[in-house]
Structure formats: C-alpha cells, structure tokens
N, C-alpha and C positions, 0 to 999 in steps of 0.2 A: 248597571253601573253608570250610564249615559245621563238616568235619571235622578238620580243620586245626585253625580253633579251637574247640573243641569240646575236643581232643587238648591242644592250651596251655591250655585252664584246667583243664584236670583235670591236668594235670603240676605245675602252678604249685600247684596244691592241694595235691596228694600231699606235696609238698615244702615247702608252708609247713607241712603238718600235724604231717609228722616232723618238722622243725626246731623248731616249738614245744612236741612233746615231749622234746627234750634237756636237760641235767642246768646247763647253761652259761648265762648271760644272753646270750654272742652269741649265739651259734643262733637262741635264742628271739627276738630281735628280728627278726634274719633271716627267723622264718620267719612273724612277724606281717606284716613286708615283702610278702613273697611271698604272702601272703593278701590283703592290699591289692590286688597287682597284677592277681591273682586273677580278685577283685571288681570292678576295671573295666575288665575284659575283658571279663566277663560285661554287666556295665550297659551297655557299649558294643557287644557283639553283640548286648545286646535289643532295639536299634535296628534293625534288619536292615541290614545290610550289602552299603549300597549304595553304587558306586562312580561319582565323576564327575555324582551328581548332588547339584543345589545344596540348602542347607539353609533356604530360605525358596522357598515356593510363588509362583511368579508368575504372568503370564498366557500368557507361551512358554513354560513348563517342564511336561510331562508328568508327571514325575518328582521326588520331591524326600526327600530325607533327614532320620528326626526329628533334630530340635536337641536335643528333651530329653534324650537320655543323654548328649550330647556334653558338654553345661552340667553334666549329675551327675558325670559321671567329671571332668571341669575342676573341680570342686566336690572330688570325694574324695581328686584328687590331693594338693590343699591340706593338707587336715583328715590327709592319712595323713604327711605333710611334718612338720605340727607332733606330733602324735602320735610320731612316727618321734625327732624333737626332745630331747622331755619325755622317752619311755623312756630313752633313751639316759644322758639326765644324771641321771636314776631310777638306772640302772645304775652308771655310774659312782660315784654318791656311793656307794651301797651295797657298793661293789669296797673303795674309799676305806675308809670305815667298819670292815668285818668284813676286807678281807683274803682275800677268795674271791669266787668269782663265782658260787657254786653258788645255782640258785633254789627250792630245796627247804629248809628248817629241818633242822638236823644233830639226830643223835638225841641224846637225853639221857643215854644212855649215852658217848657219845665226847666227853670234855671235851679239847679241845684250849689249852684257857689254862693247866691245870695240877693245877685244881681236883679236886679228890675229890666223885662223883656218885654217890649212891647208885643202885639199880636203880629206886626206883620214882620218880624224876628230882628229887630234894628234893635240898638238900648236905647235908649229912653234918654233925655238929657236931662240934668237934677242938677 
C-alpha cells in the first residue's frame, strides 16, 4: 500500500513538474494542479494510513487515526480551489489583453505589432 502511494505522488509530481514547465498558461495551471494534488497525498500519507480505524481516541478503541492531516489536506483542498480561481482569471485576462497565451515575455527582436525594433531592443526613430 506504502508503495502504491508512494508511486502516485511521485507520478502526480513528475507531471505537475513537466506541465509547469510548458510555454502555455494551461498546462502551467494544470500542472500547479497536479502539484497541489501532489501535496495532499503526501500530507495525507503522513498520517499513516490506517484503515477502519476512528479518528478520536476513545476508551474501546485500541486504535485511532491522526485527524491532523485530514484537517490540513481539508484545509489545502480549499486554499488550492481558490488559488486554482485567481490563476485562471490571472490567465484569462492576460489571454484577453495580449492575444497569446504564452508565459514567457517575447523577445525584443520579434515585434509582432508592426513596429520596427532595433537589436539592442530600443525603437528605432523614423
């Protein structure tokens, strides 16, 4: 079971990590996503992963499961929700705006408005 997950959160990593280096705003959101999910996998296997038993200690229970990661990852679900939110419409406007969705700054040499750019990234006076 350890390896199991163990094996999902390093997949879900692998995969937020490449996606957040792509040239796109979706990907990149996608793969902060997938780092979120990541991350409360993790917080939630640091509870050890037990099964069937209750999450308050009482006086029949041998056995009991911590609450606190439960409560953290119920926590980070939240905060990765609104996060998830804000990017988004971050993205959007910015689509809006320029017309591309690239998250990189274009070089100074490719003027795609029309403009004449000199090499050393100044305009040119005409």
């Amino acid at each position: 079971m350890e390896f199991l997950v163990a094996s999902a959160i390093g997949v879900l990593t692998a995969a937020g990590l490449y996606l957040v280096m792509r040239l796109r705003t979706f990907p990149v959101i996608m793969g902060v996503s997938l780092l979120t999910y990541a991350v409360n996998v993790f917080l939630f296997a640091s509870g050890r992963l037990t099964i069937g038993a209750p999450p308050i200690l009482t006086d029949d229970a041998t056995r009991y499961t911590d609450p606190l990661p439960q409560a953290l990852v119920l926590t980070a679900i939240v905060i990765s929700f609104g996060m998830t939110a804000v990017v988004v419409v971050m993205a959007l406007g910015s689509y809006l705006g320029s017309d591309d969705d690239r998250v990189n700054d274009p070089d100074p040499g490719d003027a795609s408005d029309g403009d004449s750019v000199a090499q050393d990234g100044k305009e040119g006076a005409a």
